[in-house]
OpenMM code with the backbone's topology and positions (N, CA, C; nanometers):
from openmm import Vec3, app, unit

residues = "UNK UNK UNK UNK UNK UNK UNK UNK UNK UNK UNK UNK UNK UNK UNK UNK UNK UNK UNK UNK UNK UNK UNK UNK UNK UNK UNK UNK UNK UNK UNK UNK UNK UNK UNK UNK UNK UNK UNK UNK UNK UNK UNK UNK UNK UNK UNK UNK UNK UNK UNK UNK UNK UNK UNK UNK UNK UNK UNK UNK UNK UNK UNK UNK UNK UNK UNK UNK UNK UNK UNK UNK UNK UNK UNK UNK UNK UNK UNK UNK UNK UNK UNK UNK UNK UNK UNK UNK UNK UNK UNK UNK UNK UNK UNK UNK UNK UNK UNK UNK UNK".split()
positions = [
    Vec3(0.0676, 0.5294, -1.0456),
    Vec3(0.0964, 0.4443, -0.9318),
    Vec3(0.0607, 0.3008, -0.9696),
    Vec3(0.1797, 0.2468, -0.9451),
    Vec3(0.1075, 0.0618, -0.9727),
    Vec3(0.1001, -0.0658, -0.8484),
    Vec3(0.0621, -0.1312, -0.8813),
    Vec3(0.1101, -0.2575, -0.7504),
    Vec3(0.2213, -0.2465, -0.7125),
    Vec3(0.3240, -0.2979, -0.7564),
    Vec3(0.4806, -0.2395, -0.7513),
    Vec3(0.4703, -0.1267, -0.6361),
    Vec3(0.4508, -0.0255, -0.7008),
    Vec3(0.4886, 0.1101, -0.6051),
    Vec3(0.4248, 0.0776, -0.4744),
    Vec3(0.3107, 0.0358, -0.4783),
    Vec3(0.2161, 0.0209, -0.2978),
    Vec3(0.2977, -0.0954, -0.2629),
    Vec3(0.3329, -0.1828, -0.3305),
    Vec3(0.4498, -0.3198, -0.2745),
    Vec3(0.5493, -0.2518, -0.1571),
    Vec3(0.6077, -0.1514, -0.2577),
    Vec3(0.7145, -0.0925, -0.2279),
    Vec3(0.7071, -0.0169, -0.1195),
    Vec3(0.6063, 0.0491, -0.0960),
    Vec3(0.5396, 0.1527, -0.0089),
    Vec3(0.5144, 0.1186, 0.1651),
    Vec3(0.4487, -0.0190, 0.1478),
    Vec3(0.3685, -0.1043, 0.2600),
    Vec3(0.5405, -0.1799, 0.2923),
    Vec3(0.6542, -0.2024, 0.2359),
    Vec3(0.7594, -0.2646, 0.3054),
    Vec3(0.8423, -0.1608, 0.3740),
    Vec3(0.8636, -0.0608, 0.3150),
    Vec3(0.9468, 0.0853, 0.3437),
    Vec3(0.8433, 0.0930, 0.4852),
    Vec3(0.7521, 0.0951, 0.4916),
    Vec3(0.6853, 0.1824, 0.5934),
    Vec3(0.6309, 0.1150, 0.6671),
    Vec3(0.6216, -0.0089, 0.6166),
    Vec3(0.5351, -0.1395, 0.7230),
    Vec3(0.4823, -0.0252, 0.7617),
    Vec3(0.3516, -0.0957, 0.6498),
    Vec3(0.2008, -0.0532, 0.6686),
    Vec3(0.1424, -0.1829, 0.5987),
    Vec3(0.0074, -0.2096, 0.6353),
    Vec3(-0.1111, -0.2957, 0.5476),
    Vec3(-0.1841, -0.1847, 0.4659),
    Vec3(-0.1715, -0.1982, 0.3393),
    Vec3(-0.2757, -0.1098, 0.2687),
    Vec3(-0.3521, -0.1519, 0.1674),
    Vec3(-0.5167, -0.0969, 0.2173),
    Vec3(-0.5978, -0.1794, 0.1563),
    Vec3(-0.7109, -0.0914, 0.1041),
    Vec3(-0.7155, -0.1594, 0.0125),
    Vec3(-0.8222, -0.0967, -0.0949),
    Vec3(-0.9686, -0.2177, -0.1940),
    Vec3(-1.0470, -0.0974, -0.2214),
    Vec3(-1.1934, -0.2446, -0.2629),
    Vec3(-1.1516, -0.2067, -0.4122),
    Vec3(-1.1956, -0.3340, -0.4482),
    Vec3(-1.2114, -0.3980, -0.5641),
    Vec3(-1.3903, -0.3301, -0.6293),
    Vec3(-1.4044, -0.3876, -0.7753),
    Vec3(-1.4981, -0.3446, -0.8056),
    Vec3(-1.5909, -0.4010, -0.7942),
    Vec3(-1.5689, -0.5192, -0.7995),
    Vec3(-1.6864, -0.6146, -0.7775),
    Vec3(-1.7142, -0.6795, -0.6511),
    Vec3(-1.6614, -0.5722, -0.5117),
    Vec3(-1.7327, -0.5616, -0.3626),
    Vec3(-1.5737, -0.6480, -0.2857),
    Vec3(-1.5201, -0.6937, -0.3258),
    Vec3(-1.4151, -0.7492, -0.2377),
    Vec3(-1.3173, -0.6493, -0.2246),
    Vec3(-1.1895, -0.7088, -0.1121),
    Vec3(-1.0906, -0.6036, -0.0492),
    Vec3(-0.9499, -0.6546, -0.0940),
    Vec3(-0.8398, -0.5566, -0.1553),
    Vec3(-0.7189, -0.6399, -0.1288),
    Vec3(-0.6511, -0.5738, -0.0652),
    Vec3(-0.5606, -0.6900, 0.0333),
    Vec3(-0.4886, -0.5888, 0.1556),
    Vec3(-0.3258, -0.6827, 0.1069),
    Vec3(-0.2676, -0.5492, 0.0924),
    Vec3(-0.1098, -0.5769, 0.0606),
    Vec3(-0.0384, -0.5559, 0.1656),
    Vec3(0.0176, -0.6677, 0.2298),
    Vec3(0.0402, -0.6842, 0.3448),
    Vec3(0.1937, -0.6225, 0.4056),
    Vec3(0.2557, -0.5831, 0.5136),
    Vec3(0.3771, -0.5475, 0.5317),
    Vec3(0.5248, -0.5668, 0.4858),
    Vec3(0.5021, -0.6998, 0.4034),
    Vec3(0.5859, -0.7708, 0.2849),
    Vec3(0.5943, -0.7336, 0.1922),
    Vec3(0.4974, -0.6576, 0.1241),
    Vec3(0.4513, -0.6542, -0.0032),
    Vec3(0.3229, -0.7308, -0.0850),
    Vec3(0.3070, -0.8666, -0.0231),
    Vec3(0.2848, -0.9730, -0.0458),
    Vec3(0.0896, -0.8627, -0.0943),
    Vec3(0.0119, -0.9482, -0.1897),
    Vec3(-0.0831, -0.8771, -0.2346),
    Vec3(-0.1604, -0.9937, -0.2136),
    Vec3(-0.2833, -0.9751, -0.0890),
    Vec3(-0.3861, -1.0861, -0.0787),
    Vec3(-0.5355, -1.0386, -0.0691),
    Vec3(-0.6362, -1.1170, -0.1479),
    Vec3(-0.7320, -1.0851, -0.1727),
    Vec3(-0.8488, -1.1646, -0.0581),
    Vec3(-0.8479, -1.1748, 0.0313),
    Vec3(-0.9090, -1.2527, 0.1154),
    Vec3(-1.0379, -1.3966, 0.0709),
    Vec3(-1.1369, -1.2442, 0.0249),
    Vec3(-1.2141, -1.3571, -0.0116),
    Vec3(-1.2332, -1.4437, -0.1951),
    Vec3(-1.1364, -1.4700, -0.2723),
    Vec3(-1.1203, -1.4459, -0.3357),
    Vec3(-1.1197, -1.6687, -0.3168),
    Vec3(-1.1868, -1.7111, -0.3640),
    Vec3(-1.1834, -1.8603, -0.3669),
    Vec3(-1.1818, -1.9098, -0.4735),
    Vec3(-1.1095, -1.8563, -0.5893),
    Vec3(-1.0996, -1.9259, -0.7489),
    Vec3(-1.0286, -1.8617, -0.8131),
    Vec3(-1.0078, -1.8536, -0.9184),
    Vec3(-0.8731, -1.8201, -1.0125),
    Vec3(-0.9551, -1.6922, -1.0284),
    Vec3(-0.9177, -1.5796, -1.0092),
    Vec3(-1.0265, -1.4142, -1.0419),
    Vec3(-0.9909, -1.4092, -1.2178),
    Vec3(-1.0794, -1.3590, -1.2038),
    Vec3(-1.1269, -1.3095, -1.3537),
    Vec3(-1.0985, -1.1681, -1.3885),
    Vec3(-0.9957, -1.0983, -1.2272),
    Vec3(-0.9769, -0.9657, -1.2869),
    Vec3(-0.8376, -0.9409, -1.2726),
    Vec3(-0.7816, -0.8513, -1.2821),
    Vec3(-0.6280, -0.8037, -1.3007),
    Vec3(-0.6186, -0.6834, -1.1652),
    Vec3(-0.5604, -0.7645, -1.0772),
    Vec3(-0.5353, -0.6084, -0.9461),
    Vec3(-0.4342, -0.4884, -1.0267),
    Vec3(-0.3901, -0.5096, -1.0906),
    Vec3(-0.3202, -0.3684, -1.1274),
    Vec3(-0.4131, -0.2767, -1.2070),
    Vec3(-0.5320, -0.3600, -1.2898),
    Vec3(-0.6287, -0.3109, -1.3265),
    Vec3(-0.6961, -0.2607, -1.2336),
    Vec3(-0.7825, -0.3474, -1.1509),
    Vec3(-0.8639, -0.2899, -1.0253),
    Vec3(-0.8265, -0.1882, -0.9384),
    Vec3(-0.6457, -0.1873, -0.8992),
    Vec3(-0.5808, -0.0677, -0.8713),
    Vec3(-0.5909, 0.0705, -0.9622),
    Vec3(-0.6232, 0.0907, -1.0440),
    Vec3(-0.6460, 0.2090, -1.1520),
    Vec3(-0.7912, 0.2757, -1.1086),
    Vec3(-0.8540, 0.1663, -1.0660),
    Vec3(-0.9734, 0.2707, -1.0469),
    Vec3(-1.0730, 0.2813, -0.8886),
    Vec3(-0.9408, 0.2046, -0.8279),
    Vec3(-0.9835, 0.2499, -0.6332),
    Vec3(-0.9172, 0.3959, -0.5945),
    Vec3(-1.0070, 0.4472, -0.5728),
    Vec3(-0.9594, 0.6001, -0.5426),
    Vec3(-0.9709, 0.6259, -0.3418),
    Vec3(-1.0388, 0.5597, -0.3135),
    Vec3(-0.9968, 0.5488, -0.1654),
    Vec3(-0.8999, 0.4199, -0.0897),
    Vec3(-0.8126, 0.4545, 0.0044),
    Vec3(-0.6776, 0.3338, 0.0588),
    Vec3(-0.7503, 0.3637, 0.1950),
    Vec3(-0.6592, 0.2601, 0.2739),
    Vec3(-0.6615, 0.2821, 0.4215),
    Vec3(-0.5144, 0.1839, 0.4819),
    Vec3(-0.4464, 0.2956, 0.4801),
    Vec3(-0.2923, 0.2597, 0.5384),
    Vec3(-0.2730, 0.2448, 0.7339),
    Vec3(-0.2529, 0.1090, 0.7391),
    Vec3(-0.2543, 0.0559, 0.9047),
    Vec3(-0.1268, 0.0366, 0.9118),
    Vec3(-0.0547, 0.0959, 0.9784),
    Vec3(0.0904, 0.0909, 1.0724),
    Vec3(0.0840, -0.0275, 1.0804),
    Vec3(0.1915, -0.1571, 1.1012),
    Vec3(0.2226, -0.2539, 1.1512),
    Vec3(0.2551, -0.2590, 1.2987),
    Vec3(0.1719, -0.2866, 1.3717),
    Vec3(0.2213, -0.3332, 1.5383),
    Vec3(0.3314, -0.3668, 1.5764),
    Vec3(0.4455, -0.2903, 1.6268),
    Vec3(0.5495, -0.3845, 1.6586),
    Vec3(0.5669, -0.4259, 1.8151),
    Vec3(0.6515, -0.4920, 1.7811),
    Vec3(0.6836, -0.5696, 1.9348),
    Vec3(0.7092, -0.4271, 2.0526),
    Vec3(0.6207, -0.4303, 2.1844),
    Vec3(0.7117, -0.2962, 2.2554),
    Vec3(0.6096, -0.2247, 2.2365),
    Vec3(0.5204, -0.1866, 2.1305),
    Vec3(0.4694, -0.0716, 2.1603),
    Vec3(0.3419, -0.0892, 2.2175),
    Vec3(0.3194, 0.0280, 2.2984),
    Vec3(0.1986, 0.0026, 2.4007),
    Vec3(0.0833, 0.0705, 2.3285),
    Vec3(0.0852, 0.1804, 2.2480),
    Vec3(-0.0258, 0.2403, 2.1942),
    Vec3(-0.0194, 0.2008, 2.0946),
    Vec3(-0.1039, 0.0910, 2.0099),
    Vec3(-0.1199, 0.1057, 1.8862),
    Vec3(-0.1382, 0.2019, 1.7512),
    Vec3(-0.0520, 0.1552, 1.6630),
    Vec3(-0.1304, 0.2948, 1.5698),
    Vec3(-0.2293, 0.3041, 1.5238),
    Vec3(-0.3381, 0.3986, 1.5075),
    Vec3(-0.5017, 0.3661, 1.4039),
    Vec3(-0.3554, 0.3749, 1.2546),
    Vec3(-0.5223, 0.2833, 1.2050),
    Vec3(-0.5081, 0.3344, 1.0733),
    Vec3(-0.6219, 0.4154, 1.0037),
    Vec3(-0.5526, 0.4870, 0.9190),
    Vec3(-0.5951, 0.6246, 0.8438),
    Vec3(-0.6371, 0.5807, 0.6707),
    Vec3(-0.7359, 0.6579, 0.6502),
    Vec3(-0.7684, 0.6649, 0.5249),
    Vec3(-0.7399, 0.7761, 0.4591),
    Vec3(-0.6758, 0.7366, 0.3417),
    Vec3(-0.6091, 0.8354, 0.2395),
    Vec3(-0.6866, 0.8688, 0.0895),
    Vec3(-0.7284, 0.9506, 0.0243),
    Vec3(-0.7513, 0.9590, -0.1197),
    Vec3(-0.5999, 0.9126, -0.1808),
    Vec3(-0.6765, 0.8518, -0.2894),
    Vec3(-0.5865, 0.8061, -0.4119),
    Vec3(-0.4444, 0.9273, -0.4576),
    Vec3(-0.4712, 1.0443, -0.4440),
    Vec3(-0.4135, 1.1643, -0.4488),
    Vec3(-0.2959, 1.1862, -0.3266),
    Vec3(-0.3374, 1.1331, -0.2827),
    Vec3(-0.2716, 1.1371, -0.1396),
    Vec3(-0.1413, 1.0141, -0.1062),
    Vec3(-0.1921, 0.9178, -0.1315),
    Vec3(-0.1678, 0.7724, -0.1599),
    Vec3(-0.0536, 0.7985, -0.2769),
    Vec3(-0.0575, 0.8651, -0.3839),
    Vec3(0.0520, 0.9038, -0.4991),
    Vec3(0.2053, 0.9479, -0.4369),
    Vec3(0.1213, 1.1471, -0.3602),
    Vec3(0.2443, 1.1744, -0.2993),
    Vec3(0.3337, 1.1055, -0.2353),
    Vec3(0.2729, 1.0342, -0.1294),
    Vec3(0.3581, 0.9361, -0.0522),
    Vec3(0.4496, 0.8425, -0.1164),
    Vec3(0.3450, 0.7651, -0.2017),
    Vec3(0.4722, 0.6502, -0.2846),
    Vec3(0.5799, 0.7445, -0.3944),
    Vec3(0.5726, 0.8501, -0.4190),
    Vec3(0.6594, 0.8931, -0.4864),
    Vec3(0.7931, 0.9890, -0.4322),
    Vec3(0.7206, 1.0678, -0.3146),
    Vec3(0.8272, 1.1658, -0.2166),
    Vec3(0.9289, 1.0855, -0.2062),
    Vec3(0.9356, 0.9704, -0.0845),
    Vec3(1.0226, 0.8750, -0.0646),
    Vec3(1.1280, 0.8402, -0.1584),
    Vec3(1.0643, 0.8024, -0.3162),
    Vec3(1.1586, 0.7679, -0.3805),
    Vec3(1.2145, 0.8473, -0.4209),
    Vec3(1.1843, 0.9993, -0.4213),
    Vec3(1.2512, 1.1494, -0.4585),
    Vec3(1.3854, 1.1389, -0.3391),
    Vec3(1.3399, 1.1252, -0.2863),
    Vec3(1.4230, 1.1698, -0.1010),
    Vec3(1.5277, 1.0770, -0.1099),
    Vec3(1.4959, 0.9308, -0.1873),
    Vec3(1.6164, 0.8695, -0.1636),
    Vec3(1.7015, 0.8889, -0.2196),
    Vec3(1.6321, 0.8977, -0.3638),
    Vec3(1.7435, 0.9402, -0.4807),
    Vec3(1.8363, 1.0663, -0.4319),
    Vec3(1.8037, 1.1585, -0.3664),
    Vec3(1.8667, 1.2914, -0.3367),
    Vec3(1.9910, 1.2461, -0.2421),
    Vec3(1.9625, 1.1619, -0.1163),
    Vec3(2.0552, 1.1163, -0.0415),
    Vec3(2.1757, 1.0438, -0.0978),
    Vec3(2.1396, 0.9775, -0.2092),
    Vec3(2.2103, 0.9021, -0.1909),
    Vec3(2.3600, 1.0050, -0.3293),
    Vec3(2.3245, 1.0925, -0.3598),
    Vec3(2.3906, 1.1941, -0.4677),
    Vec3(2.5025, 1.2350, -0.3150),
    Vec3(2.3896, 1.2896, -0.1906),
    Vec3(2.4930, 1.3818, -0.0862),
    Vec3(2.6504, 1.2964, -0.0830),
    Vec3(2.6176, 1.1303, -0.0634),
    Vec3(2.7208, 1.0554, -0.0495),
    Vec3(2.8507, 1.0644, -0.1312),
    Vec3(2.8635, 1.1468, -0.2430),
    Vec3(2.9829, 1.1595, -0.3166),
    Vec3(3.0394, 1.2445, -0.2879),
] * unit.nanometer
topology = app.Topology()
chain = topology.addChain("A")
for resn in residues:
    res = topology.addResidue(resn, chain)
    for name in ("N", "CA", "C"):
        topology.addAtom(name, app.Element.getBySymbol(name[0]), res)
């Protein structure tokens, strides 16, 4: 699983999904894709696709939309868990899009 794939993941599904870093900070990849490190005030010294390799707990938050009255929680996933998801989808699409011929 890489940045890319959770990019991909958090726009398909508008979700925020966020995961810690090693050295105590959070990055939350936002419903865009877009990958922001909050507290992060200088050029980092680390590589998130690196730091992504070894966060084994996420926490995927639904995006609020306009209209809805119950918000969604968001849920925490193992890293294991977090895989299936970004990969089913791209199984499922590929399959659909074969029915079309």
């Amino acid at each position: 699983m890489t940045l890319a794939d959770l990019r991909k993941l958090s726009i398909r599904k508008q979700y925020r999904v966020r995961f810690s870093l090693r050295n105590g900070m959070e990055c939350i990849i936002n419903e865009h894709g877009i990958a922001n490190v909050p507290a992060l005030r200088s050029v980092p010294d680390f590589s998130l696709e690196h730091e992504l390799t070894s966060a084994r707990q996420f926490v995927l938050e639904p995006v609020l939309r306009a209209g809805d009255k119950n918000p969604p929680k968001p849920r925490s996933v193992a890293r294991e868990e977090l895989e299936t998801l970004v990969t089913a989808p791209a199984a499922a699409t590929s399959h659909n899009d074969h029915d079309d011929e």
